[in-house]
C-alpha positions in Angstrom: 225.1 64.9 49.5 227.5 67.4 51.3 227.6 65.5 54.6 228.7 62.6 51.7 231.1 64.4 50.5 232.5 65.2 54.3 232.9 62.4 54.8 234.7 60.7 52.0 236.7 63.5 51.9 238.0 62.6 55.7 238.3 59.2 54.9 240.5 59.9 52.0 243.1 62.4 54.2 243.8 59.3 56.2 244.8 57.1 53.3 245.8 57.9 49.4 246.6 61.3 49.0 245.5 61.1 45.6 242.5 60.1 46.7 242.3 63.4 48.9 242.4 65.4 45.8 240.0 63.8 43.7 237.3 64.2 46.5 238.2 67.4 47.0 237.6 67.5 43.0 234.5 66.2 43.7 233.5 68.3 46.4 233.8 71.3 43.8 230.9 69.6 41.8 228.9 69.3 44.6 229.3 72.8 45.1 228.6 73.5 41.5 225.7 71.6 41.3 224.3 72.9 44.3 224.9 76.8 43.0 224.8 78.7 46.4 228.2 79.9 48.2 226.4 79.8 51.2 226.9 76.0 51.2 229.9 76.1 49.4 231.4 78.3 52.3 229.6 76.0 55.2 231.4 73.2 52.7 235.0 74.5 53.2 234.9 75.5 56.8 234.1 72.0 57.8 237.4 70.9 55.3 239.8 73.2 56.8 238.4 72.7 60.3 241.0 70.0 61.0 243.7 70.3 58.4 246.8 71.0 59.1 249.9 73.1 57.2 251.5 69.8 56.0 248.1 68.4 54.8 248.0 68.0 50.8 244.7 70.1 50.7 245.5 72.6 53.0 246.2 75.9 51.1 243.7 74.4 47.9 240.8 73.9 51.0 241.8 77.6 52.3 241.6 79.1 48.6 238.5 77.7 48.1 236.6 78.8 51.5 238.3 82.3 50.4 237.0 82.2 46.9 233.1 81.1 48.6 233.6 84.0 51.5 234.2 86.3 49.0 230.8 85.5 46.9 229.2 86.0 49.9 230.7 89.7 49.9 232.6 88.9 53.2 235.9 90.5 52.0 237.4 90.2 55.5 237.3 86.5 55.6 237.6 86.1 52.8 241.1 87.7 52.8 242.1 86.0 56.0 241.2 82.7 54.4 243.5 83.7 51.1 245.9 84.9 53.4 246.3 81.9 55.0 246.0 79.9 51.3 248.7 81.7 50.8 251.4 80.1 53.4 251.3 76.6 50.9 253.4 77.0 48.0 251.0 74.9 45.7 248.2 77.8 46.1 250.0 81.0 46.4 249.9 81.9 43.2 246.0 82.0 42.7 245.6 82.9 46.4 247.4 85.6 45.5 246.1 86.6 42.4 242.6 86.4 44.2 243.8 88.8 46.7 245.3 91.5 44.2 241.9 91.6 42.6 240.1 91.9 45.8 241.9 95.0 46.4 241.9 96.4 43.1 237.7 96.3 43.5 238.3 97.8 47.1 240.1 100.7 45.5 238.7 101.3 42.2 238.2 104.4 40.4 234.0 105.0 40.4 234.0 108.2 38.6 235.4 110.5 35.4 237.4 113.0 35.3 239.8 112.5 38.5 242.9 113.1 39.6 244.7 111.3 42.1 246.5 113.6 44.7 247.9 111.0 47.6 247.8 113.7 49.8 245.7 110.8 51.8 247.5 107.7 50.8 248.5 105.5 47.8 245.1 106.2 46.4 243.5 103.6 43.6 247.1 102.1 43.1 247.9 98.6 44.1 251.0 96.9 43.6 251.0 93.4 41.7 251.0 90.6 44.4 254.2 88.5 42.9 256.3 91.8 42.5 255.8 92.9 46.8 259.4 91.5 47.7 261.1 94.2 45.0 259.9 97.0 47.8 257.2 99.4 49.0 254.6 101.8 47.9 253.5 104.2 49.9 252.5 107.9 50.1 255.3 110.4 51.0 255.8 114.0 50.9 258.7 114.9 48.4 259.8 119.1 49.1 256.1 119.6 50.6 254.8 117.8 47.9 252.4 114.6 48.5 253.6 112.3 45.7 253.5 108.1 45.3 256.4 106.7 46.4 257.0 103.0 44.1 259.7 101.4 45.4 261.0 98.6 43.4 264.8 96.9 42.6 265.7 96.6 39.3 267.1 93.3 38.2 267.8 91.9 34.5 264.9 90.8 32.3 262.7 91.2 35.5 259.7 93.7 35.1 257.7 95.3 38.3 254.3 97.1 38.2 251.4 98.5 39.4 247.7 98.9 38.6 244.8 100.7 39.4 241.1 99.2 38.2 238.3 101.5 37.1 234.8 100.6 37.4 233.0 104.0 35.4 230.5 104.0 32.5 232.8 106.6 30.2 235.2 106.0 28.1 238.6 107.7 29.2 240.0 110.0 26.6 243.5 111.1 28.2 245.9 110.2 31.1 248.3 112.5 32.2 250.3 112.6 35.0 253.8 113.8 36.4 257.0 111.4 37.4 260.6 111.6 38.2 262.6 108.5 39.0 265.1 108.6 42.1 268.3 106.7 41.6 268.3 106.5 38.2 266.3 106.4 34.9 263.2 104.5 34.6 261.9 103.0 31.6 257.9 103.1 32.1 254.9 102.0 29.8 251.5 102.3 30.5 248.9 99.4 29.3 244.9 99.6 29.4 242.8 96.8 29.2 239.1 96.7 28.2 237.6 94.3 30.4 237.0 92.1 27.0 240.3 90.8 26.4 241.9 93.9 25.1 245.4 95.4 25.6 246.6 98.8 24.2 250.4 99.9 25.3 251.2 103.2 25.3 255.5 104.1 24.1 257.2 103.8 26.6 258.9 106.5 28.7 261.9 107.7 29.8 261.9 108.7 33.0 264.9 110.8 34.6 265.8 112.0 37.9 266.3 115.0 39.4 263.3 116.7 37.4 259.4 115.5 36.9 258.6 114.7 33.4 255.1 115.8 32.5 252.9 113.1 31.0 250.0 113.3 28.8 248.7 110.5 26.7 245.5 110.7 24.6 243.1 108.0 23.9 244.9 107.5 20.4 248.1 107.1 21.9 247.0 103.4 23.7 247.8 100.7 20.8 247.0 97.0 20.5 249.5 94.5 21.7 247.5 91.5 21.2 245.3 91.6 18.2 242.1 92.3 19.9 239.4 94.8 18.9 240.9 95.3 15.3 244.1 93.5 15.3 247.6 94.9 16.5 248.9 98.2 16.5 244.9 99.5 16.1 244.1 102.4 18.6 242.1 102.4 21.7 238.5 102.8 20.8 236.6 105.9 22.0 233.6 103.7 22.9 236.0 100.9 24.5 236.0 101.2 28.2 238.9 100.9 30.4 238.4 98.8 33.2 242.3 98.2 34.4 245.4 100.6 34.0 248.9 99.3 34.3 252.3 101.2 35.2 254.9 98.8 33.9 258.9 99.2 35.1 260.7 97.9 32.1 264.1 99.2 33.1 265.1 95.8 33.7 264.5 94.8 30.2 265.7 97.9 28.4 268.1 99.4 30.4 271.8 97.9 31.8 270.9 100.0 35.3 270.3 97.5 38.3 269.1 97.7 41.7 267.4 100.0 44.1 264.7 102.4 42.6 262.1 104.8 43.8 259.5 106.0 41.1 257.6 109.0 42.0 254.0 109.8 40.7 251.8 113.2 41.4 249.1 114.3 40.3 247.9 111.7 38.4 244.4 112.8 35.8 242.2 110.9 34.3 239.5 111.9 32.0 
């Protein structure tokens, strides 16, 4: 049924490009049906073996042989396929998304308490894929100091962020950390999620420059944004556990400042 599905599939790229799609449509539930990303992977290199960057299919093809590498716990090619996904405009968005996750599971927090010193680089943080072009994160060294170095351009009713996935047993029962902004104030709000379709916000914070602010939010500070778990505005559960935290830059929202920003992060505890 896969050698079928081959070759209808090339028969289809020479004529209706509608037709391309629905057999590579099809050739999904043949992957389905057959239940084994080995084959699904063997599948998709044969697809993208001869496609090339102006085909229809080409970054949908590369997704998908990403997607199969990746359930086959090759993360290597399975980024180099997403990467590539990535050069079509009709796939970079869930190309991209793909890839985020990928390294959020590379980098993720395993155990409770810890503290995050990035004396060795940017540590469990990873920077949200459609927000790269606003600028860099990196580890740099701030009066001796190691610190995380978010850089990010400000620009009206735009938001930027970064997030760092934790894959622990415990529930976490305070964050605290330490942060200054460099050009001028930031307007910051940090967001848990539960892994079962829960969101709690912390207020947000007012970041200034020229001075670190010292963080600490309990549990009971996280709130509902979207209803879940108890319905909006109810409090982080001490038996919910966190499974993704988010550093949202809202200046661009709540603040008439524009442009070039550094955030700066140290020692950054979780318990």
């Amino acid at each position: 049924m896969i050698l079928l599905a081959l070759a209808a599939l090339q028969g289809a790229r020479a004529g209706d490009p509608v037709r391309a799609w629905e057999t590579l449509y099809d050739a999904r539930l043949v992957e389905a049906a057959d239940g084994t990303p080995e084959v699904a992977a063997l599948y998709y290199e044969e697809v993208v073996s001869d496609l090339t960057a102006d085909d229809p299919l080409y970054g949908t093809s590369w997704y998908w042989l990403g997607r199969a590498r990746y359930g086959l716990g090759d993360t290597e090619a399975a980024v180099t396929a997403l990467r590539t996904a990535m050069r079509d405009p009709s796939a970079r968005a869930r190309a991209g998304a793909l890839l985020a996750r990928i390294e959020l599971k590379s980098r993720a927090i395993a155990t409770l308490p810890v503290t995050l010193g990035f004396e060795n680089g940017i540590g469990a943080f990873v920077r949200a894929w459609d927000q790269a072009e606003k600028g860099a994160m990196e580890a740099r060294k701030i009066a001796g100091r190691p610190v995380l170095a978010w850089g990010t351009t400000v620009a009206a009713g735009e938001p930027d962020r970064i997030a760092a996935a934790l894959e622990v047993e415990r529930a976490v029962t305070r964050i605290a950390f330490q942060v200054r902004a460099h050009a001028f104030p930031a307007e910051l709000r940090v967001t848990v999620s539960d892994g079962a379709g829960g969101r709690y916000s912390a207020p947000v914070i007012q970041v200034p420059t020229g001075e670190w602010l010292d963080v600490v939010m309990p549990a009971s500070s996280f709130r509902s944004t979207d209803g879940a778990r108890g319905g909006a505005g109810s409090a982080l559960r001490p038996d919910d556990r966190v499974r993704l935290l988010e550093i949202e830059d809202l200046t661009g929202l709540l603040s008439p400042d524009r442009g070039e920003n550094v955030i700066f992060l140290d020692s950054f505890d979780i318990r």
